[in-house]
N, C-alpha and C positions, 0 to 999 in steps of 0.2 A: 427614593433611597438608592444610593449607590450600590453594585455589587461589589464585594472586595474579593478581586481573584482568587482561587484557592490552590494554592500548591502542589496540592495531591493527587489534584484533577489536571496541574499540568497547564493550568489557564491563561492563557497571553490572548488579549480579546485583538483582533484586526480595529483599526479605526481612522484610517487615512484615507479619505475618500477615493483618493486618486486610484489608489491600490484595489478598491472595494472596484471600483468601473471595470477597471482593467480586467479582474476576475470574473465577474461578471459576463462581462463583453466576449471573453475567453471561452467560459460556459456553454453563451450562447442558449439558454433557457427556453424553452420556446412550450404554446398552453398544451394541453394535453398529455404532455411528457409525463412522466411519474420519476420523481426525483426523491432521493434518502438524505440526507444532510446527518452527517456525523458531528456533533457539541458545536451547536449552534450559537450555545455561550447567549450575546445580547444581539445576537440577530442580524449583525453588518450584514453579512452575506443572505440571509433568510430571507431579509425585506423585498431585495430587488427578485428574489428567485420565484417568491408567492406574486410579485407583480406583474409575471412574466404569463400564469395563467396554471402554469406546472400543478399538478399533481403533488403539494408538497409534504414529505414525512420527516418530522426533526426529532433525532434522538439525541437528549441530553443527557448526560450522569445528574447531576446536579441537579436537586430537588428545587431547590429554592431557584434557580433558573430557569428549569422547567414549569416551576408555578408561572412565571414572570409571562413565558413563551405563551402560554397557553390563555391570560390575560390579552396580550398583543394580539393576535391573530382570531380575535374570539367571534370576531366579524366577519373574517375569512373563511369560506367554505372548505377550498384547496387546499389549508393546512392541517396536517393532524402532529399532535406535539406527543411523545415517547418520552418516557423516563428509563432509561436502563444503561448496563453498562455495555459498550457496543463490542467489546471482548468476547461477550457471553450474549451476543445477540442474535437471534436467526433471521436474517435478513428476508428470506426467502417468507418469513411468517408477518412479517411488518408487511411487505408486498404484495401478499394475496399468490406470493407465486409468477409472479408477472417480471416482464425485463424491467430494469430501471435505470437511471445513471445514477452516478453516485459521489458526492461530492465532501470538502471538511478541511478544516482546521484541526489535523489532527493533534493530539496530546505528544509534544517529542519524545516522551519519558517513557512512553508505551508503542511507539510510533512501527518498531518494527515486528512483532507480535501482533497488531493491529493491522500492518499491512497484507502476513500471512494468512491470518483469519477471513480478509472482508477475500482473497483469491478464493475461495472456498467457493463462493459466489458468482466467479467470472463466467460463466455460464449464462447466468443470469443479466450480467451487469454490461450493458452498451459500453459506457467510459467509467473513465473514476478519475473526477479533477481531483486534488489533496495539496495542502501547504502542509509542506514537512524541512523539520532541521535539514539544511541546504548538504551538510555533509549526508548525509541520509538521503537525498536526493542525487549525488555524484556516484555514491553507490549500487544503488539502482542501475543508473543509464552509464554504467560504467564498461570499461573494453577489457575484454581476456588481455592478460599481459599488463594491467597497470596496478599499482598498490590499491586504488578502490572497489578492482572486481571480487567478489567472493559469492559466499552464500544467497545473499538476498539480490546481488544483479542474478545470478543465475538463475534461481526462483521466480522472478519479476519476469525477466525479458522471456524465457522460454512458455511462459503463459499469457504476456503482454507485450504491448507493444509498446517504449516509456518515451517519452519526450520530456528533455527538462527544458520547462517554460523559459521563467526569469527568476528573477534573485526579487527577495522583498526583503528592505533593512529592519534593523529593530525599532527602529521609530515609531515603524507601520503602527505598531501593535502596544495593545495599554492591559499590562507592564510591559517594557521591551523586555522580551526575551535578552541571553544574555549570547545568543548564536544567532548567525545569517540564518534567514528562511529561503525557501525556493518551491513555486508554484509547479506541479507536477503533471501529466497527465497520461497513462494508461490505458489503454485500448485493448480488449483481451482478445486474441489471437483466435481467428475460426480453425486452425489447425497450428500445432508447436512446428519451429523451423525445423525439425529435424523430426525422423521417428522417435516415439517413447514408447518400448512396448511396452514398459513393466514401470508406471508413475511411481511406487513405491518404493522400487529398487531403484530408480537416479533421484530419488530423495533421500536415498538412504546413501549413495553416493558422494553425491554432494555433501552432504551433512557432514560426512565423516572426514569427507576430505580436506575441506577447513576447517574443522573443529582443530587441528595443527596445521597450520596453514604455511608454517615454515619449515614443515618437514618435508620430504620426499614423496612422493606415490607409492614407494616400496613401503616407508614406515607408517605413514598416513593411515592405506587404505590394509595392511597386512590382516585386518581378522576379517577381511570381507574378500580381497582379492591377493594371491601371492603375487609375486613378481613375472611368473610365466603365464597367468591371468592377463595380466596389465600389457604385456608385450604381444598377448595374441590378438589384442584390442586394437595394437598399431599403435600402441604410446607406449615411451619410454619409461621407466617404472623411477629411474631418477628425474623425472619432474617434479615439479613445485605446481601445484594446483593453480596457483594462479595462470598459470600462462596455458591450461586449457580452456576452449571455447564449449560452447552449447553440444554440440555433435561431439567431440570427444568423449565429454562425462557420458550420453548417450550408451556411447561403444561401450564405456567401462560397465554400465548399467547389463548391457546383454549380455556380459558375458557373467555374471550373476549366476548360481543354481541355488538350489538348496541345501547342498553340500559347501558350498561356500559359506554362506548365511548363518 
């Protein structure tokens, strides 16, 4: 029986074999490894990752695809099949605790809430391949100063190291999506380029600071930092967030107290 994709779950199944190698070969899977696979969906990518010898764990939302998964592999020792939603997932509890890589087609719809979440992780996690909406992807590996840097390059790159792969059309994928994809990859960083003393306060930085992202530094960040704040930091308080880098947010972060806050 056919599966019919489901909407909700966000489902564009990979099916271009060409595309499947490439990923794969990208990967680089190799036996022993202990690998996580987020929405395995019908297994394109699964198949080749359990034949490699890997350690594999596949968490599905999808019940009835999960049944299917845990059919297929029922022969294979290396794979254990999860039903959950990876949102609301403790990865660190599917793994015993152990390092792992981490791989996925993720859901676009949920893709950047999803990317936040599995960083929780990076401690844990070697790599993390991911197919995500390609604009989702330029933002990530995006440069201070250009209309795609914001929130999530600064979150991403200050925790990771991002490489955007290549580009995969909608062909690839049964339904085509109605957006370009682009294959991702992720390295978590054994130290941030810069100091962070206080992770909470340049999350709380950041956040603020694009949440208006067309306003100024002055108006932006005013119930966290005034303008003689911003200027002791060695940044100009009429900036425009985008055109700060990694180490500047930093500076804004230290100069933080609890009378600011």
């Amino acid at each position: 029986m056919t599966h019919r994709a489901r909407k909700r779950f966000g489902q564009n199944f990979l099916s271009d074999p060409q595309f499947i190698l490439r990923i794969v070969d990208t990967i680089r899977p190799a036996a022993g490894e202990l690998i996580l696979e987020i929405g395995p969906g019908q297994a394109a990518i699964s198949t080749p990752l359990a034949d490699s010898g890997a350690e594999l764990h596949l968490l599905e939302i999808d019940r009835d695809l999960a049944g299917r998964l845990e059919r297929s592999f029922a022969s294979s020792p290396n794979v254990y099949v999860h039903t959950g939603d990876a949102l609301q997932t403790d990865f660190s509890r599917l793994t015993d605790d152990r390092r792992f890589r981490l791989v996925g087609n993720l859901p676009y719809n949920i893709s950047t809430p999803l990317l936040f979440h599995v960083l929780q992780w990076k401690d844990r996690v070697i790599d993390m391949h991911f197919m995500l909406q390609q604009e989702v992807v330029k933002r990530m590996a995006a440069d201070p100063g250009s209309k795609a840097w914001g929130r999530l390059s600064v979150m991403c790159q200050v925790q990771c190291e991002v490489s955007n792969l290549f580009n995969v059309p909608p062909e690839a994928f049964s339904p085509s999506p109605r957006v370009q994809s682009s294959f991702v990859r992720l390295v978590p960083r054994t130290a941030p380029p810069t100091m962070i003393r206080d992770w909470d306060g340049f999350e709380r930085v950041v956040n603020q600071a694009f949440s208006m992202r067309r306003k100024t530094l002055r108006n932006s960040l005013k119930t966290l930092l005034d303008a003689s704040r911003i200027e002791a930091a060695g940044i100009d308080p009429g900036l425009r967030p985008e055109v700060l880098g990694i180490e500047q947010f930093a500076a804004l972060a230290d100069m933080l107290d609890t009378k600011a806050c």
